[in-house]
C-alpha positions in Angstrom: 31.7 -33.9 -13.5 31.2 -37.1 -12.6 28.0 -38.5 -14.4 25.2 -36.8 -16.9 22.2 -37.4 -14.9 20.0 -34.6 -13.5 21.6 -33.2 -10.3 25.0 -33.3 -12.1 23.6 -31.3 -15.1 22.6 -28.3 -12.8 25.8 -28.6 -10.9 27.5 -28.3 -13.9 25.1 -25.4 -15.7 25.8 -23.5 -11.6 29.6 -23.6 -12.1 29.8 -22.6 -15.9 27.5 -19.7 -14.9 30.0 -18.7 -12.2 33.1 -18.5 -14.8 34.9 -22.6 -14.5 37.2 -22.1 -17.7 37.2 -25.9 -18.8 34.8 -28.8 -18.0 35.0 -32.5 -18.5 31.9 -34.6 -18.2 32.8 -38.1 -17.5 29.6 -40.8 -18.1 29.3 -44.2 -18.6 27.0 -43.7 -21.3 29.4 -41.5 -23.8 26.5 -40.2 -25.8 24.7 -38.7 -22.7 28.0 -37.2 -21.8 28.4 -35.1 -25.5 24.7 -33.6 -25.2 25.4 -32.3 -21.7 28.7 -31.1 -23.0 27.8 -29.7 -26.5 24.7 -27.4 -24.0 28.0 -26.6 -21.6 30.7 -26.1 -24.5 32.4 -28.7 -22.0 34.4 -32.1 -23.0 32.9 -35.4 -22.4 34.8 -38.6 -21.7 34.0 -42.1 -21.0 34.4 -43.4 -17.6 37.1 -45.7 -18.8 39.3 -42.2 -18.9 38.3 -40.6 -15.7 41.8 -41.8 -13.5 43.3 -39.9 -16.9 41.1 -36.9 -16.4 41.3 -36.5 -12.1 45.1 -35.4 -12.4 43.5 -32.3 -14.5 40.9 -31.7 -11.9 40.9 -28.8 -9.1 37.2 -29.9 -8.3 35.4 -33.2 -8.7 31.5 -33.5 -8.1 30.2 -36.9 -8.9 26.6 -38.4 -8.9 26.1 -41.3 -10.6 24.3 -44.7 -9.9 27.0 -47.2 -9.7 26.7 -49.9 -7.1 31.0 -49.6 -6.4 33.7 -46.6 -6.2 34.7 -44.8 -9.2 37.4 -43.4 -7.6 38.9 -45.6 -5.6 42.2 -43.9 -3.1 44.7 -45.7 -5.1 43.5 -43.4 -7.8 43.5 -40.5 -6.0 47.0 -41.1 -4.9 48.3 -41.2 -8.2 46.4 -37.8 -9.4 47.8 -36.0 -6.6 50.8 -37.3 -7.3 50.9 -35.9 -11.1 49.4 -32.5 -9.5 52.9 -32.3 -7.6 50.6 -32.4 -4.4 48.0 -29.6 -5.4 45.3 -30.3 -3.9 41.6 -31.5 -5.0 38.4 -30.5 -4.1 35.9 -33.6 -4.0 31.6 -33.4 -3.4 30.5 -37.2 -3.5 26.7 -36.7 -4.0 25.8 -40.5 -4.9 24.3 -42.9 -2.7 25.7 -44.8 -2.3 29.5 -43.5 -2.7 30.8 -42.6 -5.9 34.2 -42.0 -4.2 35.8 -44.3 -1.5 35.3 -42.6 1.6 39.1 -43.4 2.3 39.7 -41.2 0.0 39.9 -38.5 2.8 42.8 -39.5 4.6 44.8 -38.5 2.1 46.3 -34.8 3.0 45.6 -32.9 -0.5 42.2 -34.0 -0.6 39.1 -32.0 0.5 36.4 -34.5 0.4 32.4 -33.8 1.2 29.8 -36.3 1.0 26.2 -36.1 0.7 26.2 -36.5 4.7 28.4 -33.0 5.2 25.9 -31.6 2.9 22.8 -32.6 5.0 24.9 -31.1 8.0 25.2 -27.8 6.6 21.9 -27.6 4.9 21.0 -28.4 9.0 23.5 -25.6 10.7 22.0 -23.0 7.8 18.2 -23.8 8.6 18.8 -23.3 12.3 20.8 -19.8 11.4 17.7 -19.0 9.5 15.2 -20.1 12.5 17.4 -17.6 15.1 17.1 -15.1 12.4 13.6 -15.6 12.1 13.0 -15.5 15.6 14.9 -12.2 15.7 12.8 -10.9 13.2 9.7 -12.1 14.8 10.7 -10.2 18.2 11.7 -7.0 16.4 8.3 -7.2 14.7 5.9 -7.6 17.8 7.9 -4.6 19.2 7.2 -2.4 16.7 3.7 -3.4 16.2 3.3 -2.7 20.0 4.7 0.5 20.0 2.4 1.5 17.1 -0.8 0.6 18.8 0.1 1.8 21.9 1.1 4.9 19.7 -2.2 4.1 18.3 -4.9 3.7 21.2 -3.1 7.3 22.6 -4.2 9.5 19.5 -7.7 7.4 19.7 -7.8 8.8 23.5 -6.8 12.1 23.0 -10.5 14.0 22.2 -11.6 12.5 25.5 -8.8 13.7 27.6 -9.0 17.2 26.0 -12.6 16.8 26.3 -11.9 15.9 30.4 -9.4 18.7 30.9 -12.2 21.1 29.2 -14.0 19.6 31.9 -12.0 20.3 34.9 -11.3 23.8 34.3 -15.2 24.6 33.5 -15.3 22.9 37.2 -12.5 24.8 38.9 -13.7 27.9 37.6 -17.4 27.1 38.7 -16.6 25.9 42.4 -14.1 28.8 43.1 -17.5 30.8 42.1 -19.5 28.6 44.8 -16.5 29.0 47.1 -17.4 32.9 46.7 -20.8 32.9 46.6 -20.7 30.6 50.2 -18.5 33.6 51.7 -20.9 36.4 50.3 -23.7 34.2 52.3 -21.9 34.2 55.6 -20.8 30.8 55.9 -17.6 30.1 57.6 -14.2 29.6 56.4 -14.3 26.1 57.9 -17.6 25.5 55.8 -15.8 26.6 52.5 -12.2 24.8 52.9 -15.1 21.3 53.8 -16.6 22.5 50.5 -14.1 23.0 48.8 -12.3 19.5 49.9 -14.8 17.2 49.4 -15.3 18.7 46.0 -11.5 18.1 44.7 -11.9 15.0 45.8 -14.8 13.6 43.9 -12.7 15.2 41.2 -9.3 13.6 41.4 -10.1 11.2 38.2 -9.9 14.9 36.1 -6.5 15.2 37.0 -5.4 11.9 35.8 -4.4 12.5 31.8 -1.3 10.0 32.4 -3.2 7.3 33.8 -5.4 7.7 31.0 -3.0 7.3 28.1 -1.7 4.0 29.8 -2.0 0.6 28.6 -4.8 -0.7 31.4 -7.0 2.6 30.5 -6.3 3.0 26.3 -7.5 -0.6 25.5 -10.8 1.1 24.6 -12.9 4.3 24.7 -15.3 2.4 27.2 -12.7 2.2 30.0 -11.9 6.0 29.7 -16.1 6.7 30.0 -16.2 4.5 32.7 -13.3 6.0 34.7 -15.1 9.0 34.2 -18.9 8.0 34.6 -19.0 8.2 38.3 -17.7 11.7 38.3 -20.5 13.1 35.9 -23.0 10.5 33.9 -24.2 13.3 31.7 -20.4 14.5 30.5 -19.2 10.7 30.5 -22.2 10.5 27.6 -20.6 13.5 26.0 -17.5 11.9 25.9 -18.5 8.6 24.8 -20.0 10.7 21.6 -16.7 12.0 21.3 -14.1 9.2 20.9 -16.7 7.4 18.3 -16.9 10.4 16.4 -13.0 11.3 16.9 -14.7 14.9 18.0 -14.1 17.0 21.3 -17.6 17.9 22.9 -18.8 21.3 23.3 -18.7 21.0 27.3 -20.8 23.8 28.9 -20.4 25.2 32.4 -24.5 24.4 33.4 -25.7 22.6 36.1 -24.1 19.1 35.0 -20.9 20.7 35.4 -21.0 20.9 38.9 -19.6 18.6 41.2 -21.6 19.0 44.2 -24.7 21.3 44.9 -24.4 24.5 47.0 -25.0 24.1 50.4 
């Protein structure tokens, strides 16, 4: 470690906590050095010794405030040289450089500024942002599928409460159907009957349509869809979905769909 200033002291407390068997903390100021190093059970040097100490070095991090290079590439030369060409990793972190930048030409020397930092810092934060975009999508999905999930359990009272409904209607105009037969009226008459009366009811019949998105966005849509059928039911059903309740649907005169001829 190059220098015994702030950034430096957590970059060295990082690598002692990851297991680095020996540290050497090189300052300019000796005594700065010693405190940092008696905290790190590390060895501290004057800066006078560091071209001494790089030949023992497999990483380098440096961050002081010196206006020049400490460690020029003539000095790197020779510690790679006395390493028998093993090579060195170096993070410059000053600004400006603690290490000349020439310094990686040389072909056993990894060397990372402050810049490379910044550009990886960079490459993770847009990682993160597709991540979080991901994230984001997988999100809105779900919290669709829950209130579509949602508005169908709101709606289901009123379509039971519709199908109740129908069949009380069936079963009555089938009865009418009879009843016109009884009276005399002709097949023709009854078929007519019974034709326009399906027709008024072809909303009953519609329990899909109901538990889509256009018709579940409230209890008010499925009234209305229903309100031109029979107003009386419709307010039946509107008691229903705000009280979560089926209604007690009888087969009397609101029931039916069109009077007896």
């Amino acid at each position: 470690m190059v220098g015994a200033g702030e950034m430096n002291a957590l970059a060295a407390r990082h690598f002692m906590s990851a297991g680095v068997k020996r540290m050497v903390i090189a300052n300019r100021t000796l005594g700065r050095a010693q405190t940092l190093a008696a905290e790190l059970k590390a060895y501290a040097v004057g800066l006078e010794d560091l071209d001494k100490e790089l030949a023992q070095a497999d990483i380098v991090i440096t961050c002081t405030a010196s206006a020049v290079p400490l460690i020029t590439k003539s000095a790197a030369e020779a510690a790679i040289r006395a390493r028998r060409r093993r090579p060195i990793f170096m993070v410059d972190l000053a600004v400006p450089r603690d290490i000349d930048p020439d310094v990686a030409d040389l072909e056993d020397v990894y060397l990372f500024s402050i810049d490379d930092l910044q550009q990886l810092i960079d490459e993770n934060r847009q990682q993160r942002a597709v991540a979080a975009g991901g994230a984001r999508l997988l999100i809105d999905e779900e919290v669709a599928r829950f209130l579509t999930e949602s508005r169908a359990h709101d709606a289901g009272p009123a379509i039971r409460a519709l199908r109740q409904q129908g069949d009380g209607i069936r079963l009555q105009t089938l009865e009418q159907a009879h009843r016109l037969l009884a009276a005399g009226k002709s097949t023709d008459e009854v078929i007519e009957f019974l034709a326009s009366t399906l027709t008024g009811l072809r909303s009953i019949c519609c329990d899909d349509a109901l538990k889509s998105d256009k018709l579940l966005g409230s209890g008010a849509a499925i009234i209305r869809a229903h309100e031109r059928l029979h107003p009386a039911q419709a307010r039946k059903i509107g008691r229903a979905i705000r009280g979560n309740q089926p209604p007690a649907l009888g087969r009397g005169r609101d029931c039916a769909s069109k009077p007896i001829p």
